[in-house]
C-alpha positions in Angstrom: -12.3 -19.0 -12.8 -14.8 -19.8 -10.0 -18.2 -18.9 -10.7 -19.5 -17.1 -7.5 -22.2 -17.9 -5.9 -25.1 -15.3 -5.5 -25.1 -13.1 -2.6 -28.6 -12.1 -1.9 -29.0 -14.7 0.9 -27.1 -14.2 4.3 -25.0 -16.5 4.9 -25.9 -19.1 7.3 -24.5 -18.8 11.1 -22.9 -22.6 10.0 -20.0 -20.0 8.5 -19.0 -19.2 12.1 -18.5 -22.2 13.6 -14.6 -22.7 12.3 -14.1 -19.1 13.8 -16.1 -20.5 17.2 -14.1 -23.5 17.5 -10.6 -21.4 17.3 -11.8 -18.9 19.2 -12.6 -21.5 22.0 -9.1 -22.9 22.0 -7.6 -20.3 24.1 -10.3 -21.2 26.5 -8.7 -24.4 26.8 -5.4 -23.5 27.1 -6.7 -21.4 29.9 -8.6 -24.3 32.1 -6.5 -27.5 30.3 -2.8 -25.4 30.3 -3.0 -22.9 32.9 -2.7 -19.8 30.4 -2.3 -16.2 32.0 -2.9 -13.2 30.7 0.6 -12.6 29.0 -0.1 -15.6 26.8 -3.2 -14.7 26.1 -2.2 -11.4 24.5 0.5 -13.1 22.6 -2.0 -15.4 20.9 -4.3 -12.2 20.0 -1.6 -10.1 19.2 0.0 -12.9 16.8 -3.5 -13.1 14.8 -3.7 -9.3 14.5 -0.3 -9.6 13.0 -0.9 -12.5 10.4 -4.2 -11.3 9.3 -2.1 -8.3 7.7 -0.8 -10.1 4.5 -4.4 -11.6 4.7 -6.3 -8.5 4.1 -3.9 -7.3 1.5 -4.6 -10.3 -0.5 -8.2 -9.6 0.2 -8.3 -6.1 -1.3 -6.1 -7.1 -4.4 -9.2 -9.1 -5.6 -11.9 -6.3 -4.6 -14.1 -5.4 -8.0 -15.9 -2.2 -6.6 -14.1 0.7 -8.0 -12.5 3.1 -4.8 -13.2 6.5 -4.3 -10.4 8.9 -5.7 -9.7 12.8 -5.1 -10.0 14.6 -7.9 -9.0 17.9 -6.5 -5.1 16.5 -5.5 -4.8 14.0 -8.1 -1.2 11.9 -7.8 0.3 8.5 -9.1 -2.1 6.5 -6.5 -4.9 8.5 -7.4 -4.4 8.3 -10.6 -3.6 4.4 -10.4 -6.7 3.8 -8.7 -8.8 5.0 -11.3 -7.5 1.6 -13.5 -9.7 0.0 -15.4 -9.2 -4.1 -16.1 -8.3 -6.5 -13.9 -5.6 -9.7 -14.5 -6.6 -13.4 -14.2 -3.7 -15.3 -12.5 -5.4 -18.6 -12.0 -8.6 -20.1 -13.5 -8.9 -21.1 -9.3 -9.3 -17.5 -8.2 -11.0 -14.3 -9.3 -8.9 -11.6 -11.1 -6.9 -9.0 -9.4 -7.2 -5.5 -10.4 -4.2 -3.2 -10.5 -6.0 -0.1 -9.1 -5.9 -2.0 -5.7 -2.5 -2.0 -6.0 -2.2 1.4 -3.9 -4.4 0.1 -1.1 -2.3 -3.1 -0.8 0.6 -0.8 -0.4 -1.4 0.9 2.6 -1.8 -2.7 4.1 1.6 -3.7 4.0 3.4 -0.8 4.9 0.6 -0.8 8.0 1.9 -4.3 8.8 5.2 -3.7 8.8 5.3 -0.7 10.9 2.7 -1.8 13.9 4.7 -5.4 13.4 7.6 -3.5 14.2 6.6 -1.4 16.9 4.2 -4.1 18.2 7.0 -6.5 19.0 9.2 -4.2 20.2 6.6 -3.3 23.1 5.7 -7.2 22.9 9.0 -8.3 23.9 9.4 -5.8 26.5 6.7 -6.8 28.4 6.1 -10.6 27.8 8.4 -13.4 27.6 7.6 -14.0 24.0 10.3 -16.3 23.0 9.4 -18.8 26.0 5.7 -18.5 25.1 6.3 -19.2 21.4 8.0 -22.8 22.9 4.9 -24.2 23.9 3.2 -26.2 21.0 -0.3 -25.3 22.2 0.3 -21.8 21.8 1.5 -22.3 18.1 -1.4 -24.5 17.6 -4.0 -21.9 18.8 -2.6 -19.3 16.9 -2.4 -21.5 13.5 -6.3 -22.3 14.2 -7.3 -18.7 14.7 -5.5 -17.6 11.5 -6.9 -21.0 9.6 -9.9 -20.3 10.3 -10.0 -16.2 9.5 -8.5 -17.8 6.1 -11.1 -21.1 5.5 -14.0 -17.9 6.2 -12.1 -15.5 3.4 -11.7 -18.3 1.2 -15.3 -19.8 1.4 -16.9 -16.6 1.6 -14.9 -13.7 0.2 -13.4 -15.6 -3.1 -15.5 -18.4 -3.4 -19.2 -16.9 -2.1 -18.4 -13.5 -4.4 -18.0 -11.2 -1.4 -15.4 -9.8 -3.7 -17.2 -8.4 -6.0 -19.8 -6.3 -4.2 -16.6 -4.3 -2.1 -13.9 -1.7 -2.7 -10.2 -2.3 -1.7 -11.0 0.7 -0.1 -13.6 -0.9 2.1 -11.8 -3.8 3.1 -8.5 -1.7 3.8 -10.9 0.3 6.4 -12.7 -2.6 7.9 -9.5 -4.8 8.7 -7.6 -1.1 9.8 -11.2 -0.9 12.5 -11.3 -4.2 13.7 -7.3 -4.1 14.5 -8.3 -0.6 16.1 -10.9 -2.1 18.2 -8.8 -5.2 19.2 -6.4 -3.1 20.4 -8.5 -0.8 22.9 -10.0 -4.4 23.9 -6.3 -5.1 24.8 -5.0 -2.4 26.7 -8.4 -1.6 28.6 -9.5 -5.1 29.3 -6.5 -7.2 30.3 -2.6 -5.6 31.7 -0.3 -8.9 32.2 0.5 -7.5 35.4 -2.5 -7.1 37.1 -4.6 -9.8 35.6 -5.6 -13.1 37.1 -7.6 -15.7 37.9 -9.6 -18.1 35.5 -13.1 -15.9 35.5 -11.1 -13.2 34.4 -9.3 -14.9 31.6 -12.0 -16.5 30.3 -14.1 -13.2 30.0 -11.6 -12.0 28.6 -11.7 -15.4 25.8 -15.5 -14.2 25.6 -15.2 -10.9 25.1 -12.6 -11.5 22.1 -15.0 -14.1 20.8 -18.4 -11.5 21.1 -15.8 -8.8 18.6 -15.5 -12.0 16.1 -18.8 -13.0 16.3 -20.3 -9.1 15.9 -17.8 -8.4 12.9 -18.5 -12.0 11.3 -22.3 -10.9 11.6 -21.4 -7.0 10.2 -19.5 -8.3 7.4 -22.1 -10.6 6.1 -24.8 -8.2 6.2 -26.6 -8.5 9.4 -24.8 -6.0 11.6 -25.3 -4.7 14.9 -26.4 -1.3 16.4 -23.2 -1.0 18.2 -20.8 -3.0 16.2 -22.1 -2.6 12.3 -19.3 -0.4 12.0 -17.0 -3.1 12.0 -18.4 -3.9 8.4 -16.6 -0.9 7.2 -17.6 2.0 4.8 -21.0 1.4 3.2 -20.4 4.3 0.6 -20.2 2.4 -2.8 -18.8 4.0 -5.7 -21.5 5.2 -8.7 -20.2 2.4 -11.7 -18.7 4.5 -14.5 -19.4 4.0 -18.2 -16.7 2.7 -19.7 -14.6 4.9 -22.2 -16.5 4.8 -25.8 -13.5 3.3 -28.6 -14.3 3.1 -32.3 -15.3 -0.6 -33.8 -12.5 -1.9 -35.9 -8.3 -1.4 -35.5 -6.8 1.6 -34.2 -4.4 3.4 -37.1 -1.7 4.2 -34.5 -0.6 2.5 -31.5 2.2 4.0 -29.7 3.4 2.4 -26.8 5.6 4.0 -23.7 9.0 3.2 -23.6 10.0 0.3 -21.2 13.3 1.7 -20.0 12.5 5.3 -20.0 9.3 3.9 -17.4 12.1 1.7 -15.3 14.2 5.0 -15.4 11.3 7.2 -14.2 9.9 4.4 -11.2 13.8 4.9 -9.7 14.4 8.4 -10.6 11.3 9.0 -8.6 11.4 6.5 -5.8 14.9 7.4 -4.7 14.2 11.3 -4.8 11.2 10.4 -2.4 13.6 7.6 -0.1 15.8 11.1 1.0 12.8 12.0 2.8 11.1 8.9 4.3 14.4 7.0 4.7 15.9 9.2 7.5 12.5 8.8 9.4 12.4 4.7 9.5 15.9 4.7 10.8 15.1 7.5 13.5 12.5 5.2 14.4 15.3 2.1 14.7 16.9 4.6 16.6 14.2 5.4 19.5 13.0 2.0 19.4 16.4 0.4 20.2 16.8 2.9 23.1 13.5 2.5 24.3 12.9 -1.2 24.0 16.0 -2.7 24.4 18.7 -2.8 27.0 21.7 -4.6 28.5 19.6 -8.1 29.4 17.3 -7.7 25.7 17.8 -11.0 24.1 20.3 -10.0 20.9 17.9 -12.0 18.8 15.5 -9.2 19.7 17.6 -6.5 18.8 18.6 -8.1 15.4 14.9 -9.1 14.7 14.4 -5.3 15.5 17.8 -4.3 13.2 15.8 -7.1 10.1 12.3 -5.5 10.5 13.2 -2.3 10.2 15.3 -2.9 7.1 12.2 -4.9 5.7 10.3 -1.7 6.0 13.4 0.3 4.6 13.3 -1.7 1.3 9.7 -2.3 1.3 8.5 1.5 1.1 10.2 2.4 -1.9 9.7 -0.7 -3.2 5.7 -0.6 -3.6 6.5 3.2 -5.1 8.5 1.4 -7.8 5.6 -1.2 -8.6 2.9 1.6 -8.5 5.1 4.2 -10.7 5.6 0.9 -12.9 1.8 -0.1 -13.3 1.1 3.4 -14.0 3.4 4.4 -17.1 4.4 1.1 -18.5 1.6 -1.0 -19.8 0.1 2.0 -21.6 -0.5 2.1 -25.3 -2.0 5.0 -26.9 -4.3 4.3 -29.7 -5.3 6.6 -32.8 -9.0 6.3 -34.5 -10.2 8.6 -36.8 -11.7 10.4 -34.5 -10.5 9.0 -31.3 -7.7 8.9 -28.4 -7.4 5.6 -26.6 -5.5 4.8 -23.7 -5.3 1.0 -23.7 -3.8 -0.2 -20.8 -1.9 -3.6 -22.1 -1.8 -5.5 -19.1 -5.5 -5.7 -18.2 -6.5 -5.7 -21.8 -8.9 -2.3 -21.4 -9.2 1.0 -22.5 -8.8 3.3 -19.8 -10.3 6.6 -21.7 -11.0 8.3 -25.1 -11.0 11.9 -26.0 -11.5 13.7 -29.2 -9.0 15.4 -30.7 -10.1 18.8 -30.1 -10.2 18.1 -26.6 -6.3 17.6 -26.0 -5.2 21.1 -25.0 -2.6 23.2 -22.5 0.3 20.5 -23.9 3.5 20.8 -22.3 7.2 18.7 -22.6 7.6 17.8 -19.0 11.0 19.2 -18.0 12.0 18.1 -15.3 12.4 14.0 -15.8 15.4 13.2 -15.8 15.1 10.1 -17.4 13.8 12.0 -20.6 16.9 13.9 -20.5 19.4 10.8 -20.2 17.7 8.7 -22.7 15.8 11.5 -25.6 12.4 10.7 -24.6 9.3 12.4 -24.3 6.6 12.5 -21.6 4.0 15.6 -22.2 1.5 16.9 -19.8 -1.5 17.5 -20.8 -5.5 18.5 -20.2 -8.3 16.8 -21.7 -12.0 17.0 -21.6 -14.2 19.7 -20.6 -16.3 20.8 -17.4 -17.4 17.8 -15.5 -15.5 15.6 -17.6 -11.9 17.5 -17.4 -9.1 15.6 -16.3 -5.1 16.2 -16.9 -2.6 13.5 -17.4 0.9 12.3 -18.4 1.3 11.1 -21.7 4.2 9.1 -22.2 7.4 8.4 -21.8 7.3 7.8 -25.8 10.7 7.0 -27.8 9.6 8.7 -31.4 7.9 12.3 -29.7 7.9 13.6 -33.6 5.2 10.6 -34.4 3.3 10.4 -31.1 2.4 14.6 -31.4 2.0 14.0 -35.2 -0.7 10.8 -34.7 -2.3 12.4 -31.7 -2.4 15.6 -32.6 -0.9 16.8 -29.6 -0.8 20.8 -29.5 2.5 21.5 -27.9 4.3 24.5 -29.0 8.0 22.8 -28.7 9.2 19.0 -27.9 13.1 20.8 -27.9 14.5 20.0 -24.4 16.7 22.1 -23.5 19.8 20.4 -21.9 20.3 20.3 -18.0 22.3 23.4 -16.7 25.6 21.2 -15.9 27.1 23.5 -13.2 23.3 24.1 -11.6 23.3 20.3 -11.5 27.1 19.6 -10.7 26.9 22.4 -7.4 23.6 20.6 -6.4 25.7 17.2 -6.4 28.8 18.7 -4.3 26.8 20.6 -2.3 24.2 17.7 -1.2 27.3 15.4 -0.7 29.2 18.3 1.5 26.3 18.9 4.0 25.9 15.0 4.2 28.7 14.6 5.0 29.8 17.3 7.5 26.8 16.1 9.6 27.6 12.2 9.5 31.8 13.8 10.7 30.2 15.6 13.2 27.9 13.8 14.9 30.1 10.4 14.0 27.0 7.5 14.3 29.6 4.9 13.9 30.8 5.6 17.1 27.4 5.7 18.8 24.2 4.4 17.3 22.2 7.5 19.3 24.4 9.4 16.7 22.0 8.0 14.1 19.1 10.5 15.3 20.4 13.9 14.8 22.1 13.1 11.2 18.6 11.3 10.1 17.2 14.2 11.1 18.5 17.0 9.9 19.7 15.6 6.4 16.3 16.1 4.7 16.3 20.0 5.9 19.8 20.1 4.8 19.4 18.9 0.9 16.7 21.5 0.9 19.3 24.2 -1.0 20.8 21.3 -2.9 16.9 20.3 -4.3 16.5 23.9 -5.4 19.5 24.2 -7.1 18.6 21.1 -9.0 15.7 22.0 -10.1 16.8 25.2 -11.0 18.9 22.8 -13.1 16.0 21.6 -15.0 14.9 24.0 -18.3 12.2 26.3 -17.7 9.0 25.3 -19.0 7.9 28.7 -20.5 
């Protein structure tokens, strides 16, 4: 791995000048190329767009731990509070799972304002003839180069990473795109914008945002633009979890397919609710941004975003569901309980035994109930120090309460009420499909709203009788 360099210098204003000279190229397209305003927002739009997958790679190597709730704890929350990190490369620094979440944020950001940003994009601008000129390509390839060259000199190989939170960098890159877009709409309109003085103030004023955040993010920021730095609200460092010297006597890992199970039991109960609102928003945007004289490579560009974002949403749940269950190994001392997470190679806490209390058989996973596993939720610590988690899912329950001396009353589960669960089935497939026969979307796509819509309120009846399925917990 690359040994960073130390950090308590600024860096130089030297680190600018491949952001200068990029930034300086749609000057010249301007004066050399006769740019207007149209093409000008294309190029800045463009970058905005391709910095995405830039700042997500950014956060995955952040070594600051983030801020979590602790009041609403969930699988992100609980994610992010992952210890370790993973070498992929002796070239790069190590990537910690707990960003995982906030890279989830980034991407899912991308794909929804690339999405909606083309669709307004192409409705306004003649993007498909400006994308023809080389010039264009080439000033958008040097801005995005030279965001890159800065991250890679600076972030990875300077050891920016390690004084920042995923967190951090997630909110800087979410301000700057904020602030670049106000700059957009208030300073130039395609329409009413012209002449070169007004185009190249416009160049300027893009460059003076650069320039201010360049100086913010390497610790000399401005009174009015510091804030494009991001969060200065660093997380307190927390001990790490005390584990015995020497072997553990148990180790007890999760179960690999009851984990896989659980990651698509739970991600495709969640896809009946955000699904129907993605392709409501294929829906709108179609009718709003596309009519009889749209080029059809817009409309299936539009068709083969939005099933990008359709496939991509429930499939950083999966990977975060994963990462949370399936690397664990629980670990038995004399007088300890480890979590050791197996990927990262780290503990990720230790409790006594007499501080594993209110244990309960989850009952309603039905991956537990398909394959005779075990997951048990559980409290442990006390006062400041309490915290409740999922143990499991674990194949041999009988050994994992025995080693861990887990006090639950019962590991029977009782089976799944068949006709509860059978009625839920016929019902949710009946109410599906007497909307999609009466509002037929086949025959128009506008069609596609009111089913979308309504389908998540109409599975409500068939959700409760499932879980009235489930046996009670009591």
């Amino acid at each position: 791995m690359v040994s960073p360099r130390t950090l308590e210098r600024s860096v130089p204003w030297i680190g600018f000048v491949p952001l200068l000279f990029a930034n300086l190229l749609p000057l010249v397209g301007v004066l050399a190329f006769g740019w207007d305003a149209a093409i000008l927002v294309t190029v800045y739009v463009l970058e905005m767009f391709l910095t995405f997958p830039l700042t997500a790679a950014k956060a995955l190597f952040a070594q600051q731990p983030p801020k979590t709730d602790d009041e609403d704890p969930n699988v992100s929350d609980e994610l992010k509070q992952r210890r370790g990190s993973v070498e992929l490369v002796s070239w790069l620094p190590p990537i910690y799972p707990r960003n995982v979440p906030f890279v989830s944020t980034v991407l899912l950001g991308f794909a929804w304002v690339s999405v909606f940003g083309a669709s307004v994009l192409s409705e306004v601008i003649p993007v498909e003839d400006v994308l023809l000129r080389s010039e264009v390509v080439m000033s958008v390839v040097a801005l995005v180069a030279a965001t890159s060259a800065d991250v890679w000199r600076d972030y990875l190989r300077g050891g920016r990473y390690e004084t920042v939170s995923a967190y951090e960098v997630v909110q800087t890159h979410v301000g700057q795109t904020f602030f670049l877009v106000v700059v957009l709409m208030v300073v130039v309109s395609p329409d009413d914008v012209g002449g070169v003085a007004l185009l190249a103030g416009f160049v300027f004023g893009k460059l003076l945002v650069d320039w201010a955040t360049f100086r913010a993010a390497h610790g000399e920021p401005g009174r009015l633009l510091g804030w494009l730095a991001g969060p200065n609200d660093p997380t307190k460092p927390v001990d790490p979890p005390m584990v015995p010297e020497g072997g553990p006597d148990v180790r007890i890992s999760t179960d690999d397919t009851a984990v896989l199970y659980t990651a698509a039991h739970h991600t495709l109960f969640g896809a009946v609710f955000f699904a129907p609102w993605i392709l409501i928003s294929l829906v709108v945007s179609l009718a709003v941004f596309t009519g009889d004289d749209t080029p059809l490579a817009v409309v299936v560009g539009t068709g083969v975003a939005f099933a990008f974002l359709l496939l991509l949403q429930p499939a950083m749940e999966f990977v975060k569901i994963v990462l949370r269950y399936g690397p664990l190994e629980y670990r038995r001392y004399e007088d300890r309980l480890v979590a050791y997470d197996t990927l990262v190679d780290e503990p990720q806490w230790s409790v006594l035994p007499d501080e594993v209390r209110d244990a309960t058989v989850v009952v309603d996973n039905l991956p537990d109930h398909l394959l005779g596993t075990r997951t048990f939720a559980v409290t442990m610590g006390w006062g400041d120090d309490e915290f409740e988690r999922d143990l499991g899912p674990v194949s041999d329950s009988d050994a994992f309460v025995s080693a861990f001396e887990i006090p639950v009353r019962t590991m029977e589960l009782d089976p799944i009420d068949r006709r509860l669960a059978w009625a839920a089935v016929v019902l949710g497939v009946g109410l599906a499909g007497a909307l999609i026969l009466t509002f037929r979307p086949w025959a128009s796509v506008i069609a596609l709203v009111p089913v979308t819509f309504l389908l998540p309120f109409s599975l409500f009846v068939p959700l409760g009788l499932w879980r009235l399925a489930y046996p009670s917990s009591d």
